[in-house]
N, CA, C and O atoms as a MOPAC input file, in Angstrom:
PM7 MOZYME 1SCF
protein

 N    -48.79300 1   -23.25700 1    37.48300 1
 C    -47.84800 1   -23.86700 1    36.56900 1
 C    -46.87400 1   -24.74000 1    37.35000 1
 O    -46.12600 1   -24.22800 1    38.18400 1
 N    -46.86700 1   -25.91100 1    37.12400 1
 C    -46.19400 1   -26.99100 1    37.64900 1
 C    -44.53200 1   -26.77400 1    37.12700 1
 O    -44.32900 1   -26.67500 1    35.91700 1
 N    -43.44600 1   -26.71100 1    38.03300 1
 C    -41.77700 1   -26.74400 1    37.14100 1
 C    -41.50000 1   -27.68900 1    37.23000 1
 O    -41.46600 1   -28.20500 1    38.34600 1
 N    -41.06000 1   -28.60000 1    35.75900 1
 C    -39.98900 1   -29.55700 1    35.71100 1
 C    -38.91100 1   -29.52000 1    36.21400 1
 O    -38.32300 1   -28.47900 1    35.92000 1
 N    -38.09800 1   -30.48100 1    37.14300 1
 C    -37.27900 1   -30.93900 1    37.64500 1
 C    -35.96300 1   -31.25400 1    36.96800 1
 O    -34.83800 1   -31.12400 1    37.45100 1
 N    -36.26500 1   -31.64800 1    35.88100 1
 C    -35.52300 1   -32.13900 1    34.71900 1
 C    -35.69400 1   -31.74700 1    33.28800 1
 O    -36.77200 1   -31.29900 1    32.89600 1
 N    -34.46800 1   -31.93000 1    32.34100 1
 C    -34.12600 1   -30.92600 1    31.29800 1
 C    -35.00500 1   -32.17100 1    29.68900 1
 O    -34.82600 1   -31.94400 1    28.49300 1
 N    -35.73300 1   -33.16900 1    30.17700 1
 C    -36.21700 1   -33.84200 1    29.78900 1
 C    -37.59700 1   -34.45100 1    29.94300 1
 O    -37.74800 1   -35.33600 1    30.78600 1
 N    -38.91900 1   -33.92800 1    28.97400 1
 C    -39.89400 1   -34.72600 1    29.04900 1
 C    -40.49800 1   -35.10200 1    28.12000 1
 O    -40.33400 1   -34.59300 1    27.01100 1
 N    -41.42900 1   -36.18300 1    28.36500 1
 C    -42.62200 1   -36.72200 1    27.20400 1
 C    -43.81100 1   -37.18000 1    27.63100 1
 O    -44.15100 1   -37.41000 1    28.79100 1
 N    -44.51700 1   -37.31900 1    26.49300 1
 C    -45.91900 1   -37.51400 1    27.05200 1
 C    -45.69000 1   -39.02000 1    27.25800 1
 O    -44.85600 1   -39.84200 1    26.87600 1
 N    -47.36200 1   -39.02800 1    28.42700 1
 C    -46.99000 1   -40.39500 1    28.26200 1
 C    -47.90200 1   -41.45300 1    27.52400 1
 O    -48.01100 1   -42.64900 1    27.79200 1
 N    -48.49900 1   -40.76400 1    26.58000 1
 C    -48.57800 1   -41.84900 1    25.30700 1
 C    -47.46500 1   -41.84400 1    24.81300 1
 O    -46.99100 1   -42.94400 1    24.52700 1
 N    -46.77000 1   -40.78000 1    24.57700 1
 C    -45.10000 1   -41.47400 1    23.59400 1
 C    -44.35500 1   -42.35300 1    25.19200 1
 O    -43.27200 1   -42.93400 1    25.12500 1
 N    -44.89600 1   -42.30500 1    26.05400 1
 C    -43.73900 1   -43.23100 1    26.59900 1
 C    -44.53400 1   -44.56300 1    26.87400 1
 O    -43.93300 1   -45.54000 1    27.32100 1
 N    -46.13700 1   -44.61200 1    26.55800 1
 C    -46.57800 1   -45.84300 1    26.60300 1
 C    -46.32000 1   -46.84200 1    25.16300 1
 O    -46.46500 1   -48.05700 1    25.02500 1
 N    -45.87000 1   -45.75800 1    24.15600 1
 C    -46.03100 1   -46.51100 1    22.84500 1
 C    -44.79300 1   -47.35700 1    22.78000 1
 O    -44.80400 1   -48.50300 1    22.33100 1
 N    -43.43600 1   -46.59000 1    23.36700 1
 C    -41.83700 1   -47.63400 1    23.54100 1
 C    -41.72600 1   -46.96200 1    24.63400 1
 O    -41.88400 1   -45.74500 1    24.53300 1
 N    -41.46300 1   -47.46900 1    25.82800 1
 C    -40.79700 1   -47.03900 1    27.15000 1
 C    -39.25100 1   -47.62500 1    26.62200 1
 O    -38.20900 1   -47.10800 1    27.02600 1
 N    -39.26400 1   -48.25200 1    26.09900 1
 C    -37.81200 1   -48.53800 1    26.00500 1
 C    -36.89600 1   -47.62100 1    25.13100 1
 O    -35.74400 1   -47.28600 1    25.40800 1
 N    -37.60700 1   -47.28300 1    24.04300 1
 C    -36.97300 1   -45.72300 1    23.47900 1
 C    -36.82200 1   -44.65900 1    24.47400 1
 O    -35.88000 1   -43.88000 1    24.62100 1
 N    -37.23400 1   -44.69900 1    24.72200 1
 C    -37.17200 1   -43.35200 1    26.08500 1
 C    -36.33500 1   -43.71500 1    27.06100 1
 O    -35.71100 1   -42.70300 1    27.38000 1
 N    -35.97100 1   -44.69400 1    27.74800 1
 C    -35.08200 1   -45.33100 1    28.00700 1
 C    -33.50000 1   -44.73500 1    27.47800 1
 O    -32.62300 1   -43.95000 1    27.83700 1
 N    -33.83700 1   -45.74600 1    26.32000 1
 C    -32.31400 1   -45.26000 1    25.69200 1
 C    -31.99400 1   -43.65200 1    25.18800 1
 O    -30.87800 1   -43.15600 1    25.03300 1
 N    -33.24600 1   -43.03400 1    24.99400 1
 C    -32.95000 1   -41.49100 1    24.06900 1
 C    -32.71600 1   -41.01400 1    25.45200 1
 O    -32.20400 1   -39.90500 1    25.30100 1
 N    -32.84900 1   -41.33600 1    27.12300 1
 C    -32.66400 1   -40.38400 1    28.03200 1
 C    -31.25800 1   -40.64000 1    27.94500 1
 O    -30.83000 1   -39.48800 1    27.88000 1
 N    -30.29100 1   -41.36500 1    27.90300 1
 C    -28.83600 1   -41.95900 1    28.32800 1
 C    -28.65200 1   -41.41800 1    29.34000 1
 O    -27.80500 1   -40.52800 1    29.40900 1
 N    -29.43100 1   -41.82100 1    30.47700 1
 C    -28.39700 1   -42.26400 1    31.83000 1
 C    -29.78400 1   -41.39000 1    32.39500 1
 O    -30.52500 1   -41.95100 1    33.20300 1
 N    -30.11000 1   -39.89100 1    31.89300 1
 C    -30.37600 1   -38.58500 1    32.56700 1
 C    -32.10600 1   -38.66100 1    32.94700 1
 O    -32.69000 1   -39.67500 1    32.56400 1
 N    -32.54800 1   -38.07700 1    33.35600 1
 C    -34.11400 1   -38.77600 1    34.33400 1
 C    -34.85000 1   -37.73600 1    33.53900 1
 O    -34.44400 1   -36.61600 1    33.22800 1
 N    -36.15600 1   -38.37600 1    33.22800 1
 C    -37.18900 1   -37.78300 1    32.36700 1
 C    -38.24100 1   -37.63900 1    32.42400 1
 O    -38.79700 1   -38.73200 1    32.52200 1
 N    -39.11200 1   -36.59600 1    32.41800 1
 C    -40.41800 1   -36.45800 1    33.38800 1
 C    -41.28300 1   -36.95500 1    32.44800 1
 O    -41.16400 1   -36.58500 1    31.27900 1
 N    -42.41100 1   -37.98500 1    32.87600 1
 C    -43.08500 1   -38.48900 1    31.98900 1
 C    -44.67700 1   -37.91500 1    32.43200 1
 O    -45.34900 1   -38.30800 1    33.38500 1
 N    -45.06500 1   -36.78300 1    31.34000 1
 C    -46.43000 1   -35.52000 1    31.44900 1
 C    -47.53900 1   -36.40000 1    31.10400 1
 O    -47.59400 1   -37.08400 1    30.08200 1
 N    -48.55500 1   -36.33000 1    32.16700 1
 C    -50.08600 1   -36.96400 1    31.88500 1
 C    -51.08100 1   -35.50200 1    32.15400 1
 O    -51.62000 1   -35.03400 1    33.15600 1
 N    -51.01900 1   -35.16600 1    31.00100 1
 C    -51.96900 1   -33.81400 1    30.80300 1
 C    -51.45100 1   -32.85700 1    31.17600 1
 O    -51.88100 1   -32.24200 1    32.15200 1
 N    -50.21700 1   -32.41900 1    30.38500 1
 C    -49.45200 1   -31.43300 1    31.09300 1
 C    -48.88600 1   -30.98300 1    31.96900 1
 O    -48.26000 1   -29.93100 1    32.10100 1
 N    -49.21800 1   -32.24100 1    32.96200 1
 C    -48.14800 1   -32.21900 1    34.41600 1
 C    -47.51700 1   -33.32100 1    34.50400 1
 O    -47.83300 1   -34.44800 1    34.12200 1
 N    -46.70600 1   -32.98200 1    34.96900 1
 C    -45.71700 1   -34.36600 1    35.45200 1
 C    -46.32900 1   -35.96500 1    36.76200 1
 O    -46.64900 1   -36.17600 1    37.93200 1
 N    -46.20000 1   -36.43100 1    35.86600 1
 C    -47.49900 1   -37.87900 1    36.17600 1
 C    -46.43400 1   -38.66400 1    36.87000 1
 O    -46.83400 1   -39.40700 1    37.76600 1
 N    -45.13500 1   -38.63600 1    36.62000 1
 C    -43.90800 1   -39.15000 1    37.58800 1
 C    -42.58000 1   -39.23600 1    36.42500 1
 O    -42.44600 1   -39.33000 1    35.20500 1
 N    -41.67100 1   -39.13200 1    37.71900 1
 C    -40.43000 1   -39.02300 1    36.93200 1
 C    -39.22100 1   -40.39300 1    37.05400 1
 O    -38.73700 1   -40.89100 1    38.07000 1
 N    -38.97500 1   -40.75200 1    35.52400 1
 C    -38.20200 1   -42.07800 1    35.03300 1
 C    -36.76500 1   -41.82700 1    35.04600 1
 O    -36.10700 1   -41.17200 1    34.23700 1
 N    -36.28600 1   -42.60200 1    36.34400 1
 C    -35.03100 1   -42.66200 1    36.59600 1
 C    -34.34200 1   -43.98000 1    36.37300 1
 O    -35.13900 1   -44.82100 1    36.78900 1
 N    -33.29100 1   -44.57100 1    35.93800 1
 C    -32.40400 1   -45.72400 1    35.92900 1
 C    -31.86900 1   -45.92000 1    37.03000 1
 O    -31.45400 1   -44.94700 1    37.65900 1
 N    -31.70300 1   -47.57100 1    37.68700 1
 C    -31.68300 1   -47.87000 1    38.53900 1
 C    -29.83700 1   -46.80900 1    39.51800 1
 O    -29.66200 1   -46.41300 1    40.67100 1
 N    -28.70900 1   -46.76500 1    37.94200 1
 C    -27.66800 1   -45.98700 1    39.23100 1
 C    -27.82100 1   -45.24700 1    39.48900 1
 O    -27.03800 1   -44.72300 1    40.28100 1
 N    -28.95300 1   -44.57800 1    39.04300 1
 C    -28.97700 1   -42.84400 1    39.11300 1
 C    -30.17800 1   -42.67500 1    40.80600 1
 O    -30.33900 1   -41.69900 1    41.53800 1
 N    -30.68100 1   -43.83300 1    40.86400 1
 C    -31.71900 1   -44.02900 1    41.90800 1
 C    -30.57400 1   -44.20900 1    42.79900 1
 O    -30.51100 1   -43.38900 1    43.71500 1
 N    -29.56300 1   -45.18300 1    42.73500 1
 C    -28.68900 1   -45.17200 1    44.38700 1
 C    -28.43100 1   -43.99600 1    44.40700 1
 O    -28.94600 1   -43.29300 1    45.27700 1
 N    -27.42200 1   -43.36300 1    43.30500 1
 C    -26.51600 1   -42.47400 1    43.72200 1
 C    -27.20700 1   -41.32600 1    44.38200 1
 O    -26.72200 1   -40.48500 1    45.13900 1
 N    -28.71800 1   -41.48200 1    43.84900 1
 C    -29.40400 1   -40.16400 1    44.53500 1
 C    -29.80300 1   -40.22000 1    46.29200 1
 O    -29.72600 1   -39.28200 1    47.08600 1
 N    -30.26100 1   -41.69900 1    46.57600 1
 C    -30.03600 1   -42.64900 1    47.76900 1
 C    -29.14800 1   -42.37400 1    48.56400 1
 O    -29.30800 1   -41.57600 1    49.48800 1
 N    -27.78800 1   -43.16100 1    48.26200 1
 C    -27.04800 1   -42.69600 1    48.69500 1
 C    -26.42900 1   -41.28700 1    49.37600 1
 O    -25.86700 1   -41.23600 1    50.47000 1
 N    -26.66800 1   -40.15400 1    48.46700 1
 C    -26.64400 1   -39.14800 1    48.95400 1
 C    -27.71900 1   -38.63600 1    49.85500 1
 O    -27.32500 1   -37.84800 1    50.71400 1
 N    -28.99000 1   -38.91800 1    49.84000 1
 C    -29.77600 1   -38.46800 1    50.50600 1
 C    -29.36600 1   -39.30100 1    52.18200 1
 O    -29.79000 1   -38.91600 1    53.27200 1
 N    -28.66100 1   -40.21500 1    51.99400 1
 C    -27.95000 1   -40.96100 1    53.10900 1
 C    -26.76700 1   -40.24600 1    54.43100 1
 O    -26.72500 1   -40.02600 1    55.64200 1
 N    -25.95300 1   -40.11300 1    53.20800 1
 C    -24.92900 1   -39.14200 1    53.60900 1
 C    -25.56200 1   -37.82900 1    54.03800 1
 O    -25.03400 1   -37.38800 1    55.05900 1
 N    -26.58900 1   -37.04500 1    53.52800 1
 C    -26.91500 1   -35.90200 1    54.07800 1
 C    -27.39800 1   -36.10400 1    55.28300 1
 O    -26.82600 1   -35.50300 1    56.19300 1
 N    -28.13200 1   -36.65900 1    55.50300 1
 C    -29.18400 1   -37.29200 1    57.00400 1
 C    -27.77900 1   -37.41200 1    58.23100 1
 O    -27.61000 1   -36.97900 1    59.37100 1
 N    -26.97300 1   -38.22100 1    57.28900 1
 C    -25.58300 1   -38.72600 1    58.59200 1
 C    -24.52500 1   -37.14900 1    59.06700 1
 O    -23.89500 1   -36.78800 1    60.06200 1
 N    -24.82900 1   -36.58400 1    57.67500 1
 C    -24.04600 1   -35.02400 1    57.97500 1
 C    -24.65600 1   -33.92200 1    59.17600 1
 O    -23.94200 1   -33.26100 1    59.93000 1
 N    -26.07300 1   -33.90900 1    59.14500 1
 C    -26.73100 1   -33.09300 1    60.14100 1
 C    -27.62800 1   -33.88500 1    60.69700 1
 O    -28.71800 1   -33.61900 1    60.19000 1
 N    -27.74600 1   -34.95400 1    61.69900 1
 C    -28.44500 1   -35.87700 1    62.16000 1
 C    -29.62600 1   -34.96800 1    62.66300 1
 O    -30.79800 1   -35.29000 1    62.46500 1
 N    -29.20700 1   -33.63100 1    63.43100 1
 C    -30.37100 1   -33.03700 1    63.87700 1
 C    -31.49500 1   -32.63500 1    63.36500 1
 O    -32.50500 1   -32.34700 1    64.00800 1
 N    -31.28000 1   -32.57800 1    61.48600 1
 C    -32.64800 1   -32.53400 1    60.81100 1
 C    -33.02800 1   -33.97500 1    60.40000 1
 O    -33.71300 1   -34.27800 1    59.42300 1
 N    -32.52100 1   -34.74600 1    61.22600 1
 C    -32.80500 1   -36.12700 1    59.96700 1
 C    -34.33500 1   -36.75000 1    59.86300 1
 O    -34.97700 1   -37.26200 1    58.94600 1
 N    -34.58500 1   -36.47700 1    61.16000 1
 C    -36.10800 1   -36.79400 1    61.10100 1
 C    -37.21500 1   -35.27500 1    60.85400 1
 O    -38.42500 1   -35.17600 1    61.05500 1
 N    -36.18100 1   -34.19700 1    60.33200 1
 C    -37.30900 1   -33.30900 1    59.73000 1
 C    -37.95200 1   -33.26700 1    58.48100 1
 O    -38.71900 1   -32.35100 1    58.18500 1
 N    -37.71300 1   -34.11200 1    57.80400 1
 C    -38.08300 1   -34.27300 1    56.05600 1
 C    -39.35000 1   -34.88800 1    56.72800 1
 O    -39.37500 1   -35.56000 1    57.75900 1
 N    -40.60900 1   -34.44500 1    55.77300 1
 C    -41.87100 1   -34.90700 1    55.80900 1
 C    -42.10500 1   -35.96700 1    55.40900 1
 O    -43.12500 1   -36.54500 1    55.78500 1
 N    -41.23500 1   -36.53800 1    54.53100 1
 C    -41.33400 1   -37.68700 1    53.90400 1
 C    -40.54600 1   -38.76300 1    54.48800 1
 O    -40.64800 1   -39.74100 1    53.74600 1
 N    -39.83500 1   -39.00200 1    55.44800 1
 C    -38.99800 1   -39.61200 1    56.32300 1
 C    -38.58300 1   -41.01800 1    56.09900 1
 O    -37.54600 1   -41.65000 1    55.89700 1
 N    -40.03300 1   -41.25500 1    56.24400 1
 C    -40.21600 1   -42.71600 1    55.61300 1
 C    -40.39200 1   -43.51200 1    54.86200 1
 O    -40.28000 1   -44.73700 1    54.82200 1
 N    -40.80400 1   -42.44600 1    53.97600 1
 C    -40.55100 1   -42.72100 1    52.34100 1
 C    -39.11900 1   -43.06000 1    52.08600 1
 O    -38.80700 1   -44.07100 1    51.45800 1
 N    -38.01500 1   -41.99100 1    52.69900 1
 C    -37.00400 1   -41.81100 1    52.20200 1
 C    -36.38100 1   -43.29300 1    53.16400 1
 O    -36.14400 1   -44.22700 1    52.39800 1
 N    -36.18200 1   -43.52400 1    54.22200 1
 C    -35.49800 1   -45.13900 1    54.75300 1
 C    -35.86200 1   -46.39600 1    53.75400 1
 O    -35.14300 1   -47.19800 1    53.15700 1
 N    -37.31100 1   -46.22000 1    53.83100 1
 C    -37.43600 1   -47.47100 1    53.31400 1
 C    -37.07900 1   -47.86600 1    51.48100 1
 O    -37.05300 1   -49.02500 1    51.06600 1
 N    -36.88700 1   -46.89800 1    50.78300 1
 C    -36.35100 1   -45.98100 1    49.70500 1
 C    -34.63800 1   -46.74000 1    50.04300 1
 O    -34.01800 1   -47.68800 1    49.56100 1
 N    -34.42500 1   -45.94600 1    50.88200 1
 C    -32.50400 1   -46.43700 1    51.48200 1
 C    -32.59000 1   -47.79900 1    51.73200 1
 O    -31.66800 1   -48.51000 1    51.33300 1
 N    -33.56000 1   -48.30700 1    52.33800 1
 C    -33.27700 1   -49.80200 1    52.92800 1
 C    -33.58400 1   -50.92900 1    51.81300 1
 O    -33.46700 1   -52.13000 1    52.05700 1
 N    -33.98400 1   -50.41900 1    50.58000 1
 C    -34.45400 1   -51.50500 1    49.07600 1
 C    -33.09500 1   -51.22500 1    48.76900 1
 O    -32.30200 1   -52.12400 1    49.05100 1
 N    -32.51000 1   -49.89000 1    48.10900 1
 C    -31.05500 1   -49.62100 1    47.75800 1
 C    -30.19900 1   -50.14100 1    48.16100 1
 O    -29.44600 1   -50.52400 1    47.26600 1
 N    -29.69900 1   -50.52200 1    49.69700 1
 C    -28.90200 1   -51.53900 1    50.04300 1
 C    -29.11300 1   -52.88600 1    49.74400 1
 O    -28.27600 1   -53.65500 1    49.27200 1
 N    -30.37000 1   -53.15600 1    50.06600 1
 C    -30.97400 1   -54.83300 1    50.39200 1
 C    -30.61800 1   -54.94300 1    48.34400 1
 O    -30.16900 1   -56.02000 1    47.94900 1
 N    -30.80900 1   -54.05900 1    47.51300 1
 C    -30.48200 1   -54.41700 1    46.11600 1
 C    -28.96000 1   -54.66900 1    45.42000 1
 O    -28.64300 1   -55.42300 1    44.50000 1
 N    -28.29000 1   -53.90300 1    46.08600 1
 C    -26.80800 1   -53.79400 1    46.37500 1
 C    -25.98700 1   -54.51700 1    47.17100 1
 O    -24.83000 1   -54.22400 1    47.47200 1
 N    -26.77200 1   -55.71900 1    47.59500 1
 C    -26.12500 1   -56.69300 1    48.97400 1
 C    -26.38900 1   -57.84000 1    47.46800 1
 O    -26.12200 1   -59.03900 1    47.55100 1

């Protein structure tokens, strides 16, 4: 059994039929969009993407000594380095 992340999901034929309803019915809050009962990826708005950025920023700068322990490392810079370059 796969756990949602978030207090919000839909399928994603209802989110292929209006993505933009879903959009607005999330207001602001991130929504897992289910392709066969699992979560196929999750729909975030662009402030909610820095602010999460951002923090994942600040954490790295707080304990430098794990910063290169996240498996995903590089996911996560180049992730940080669109967030600025979008924000410049």
């Amino acid at each position: 059994m796969q756990t949602l992340l978030v207090n919000r999901a839909v399928s994603m034929s209802q989110f292929k039929k209006n993505p933009a309803a879903v959009l607005r019915q999330a207001e602001g809050r991130p929504v897992a969009v289910l392709n066969h009962n699992r979560v196929g990826f999750y729909l975030l708005e662009p402030p909610l993407l820095q602010v999460l950025l951002e923090e994942l920023g600040r954490l790295r700068q707080a304990d430098p000594a794990h910063a290169g322990a996240a498996p995903h490392q590089q996911l996560i810079e180049a992730l940080l380095s669109q967030a600025k370059a979008a924000s410049a």
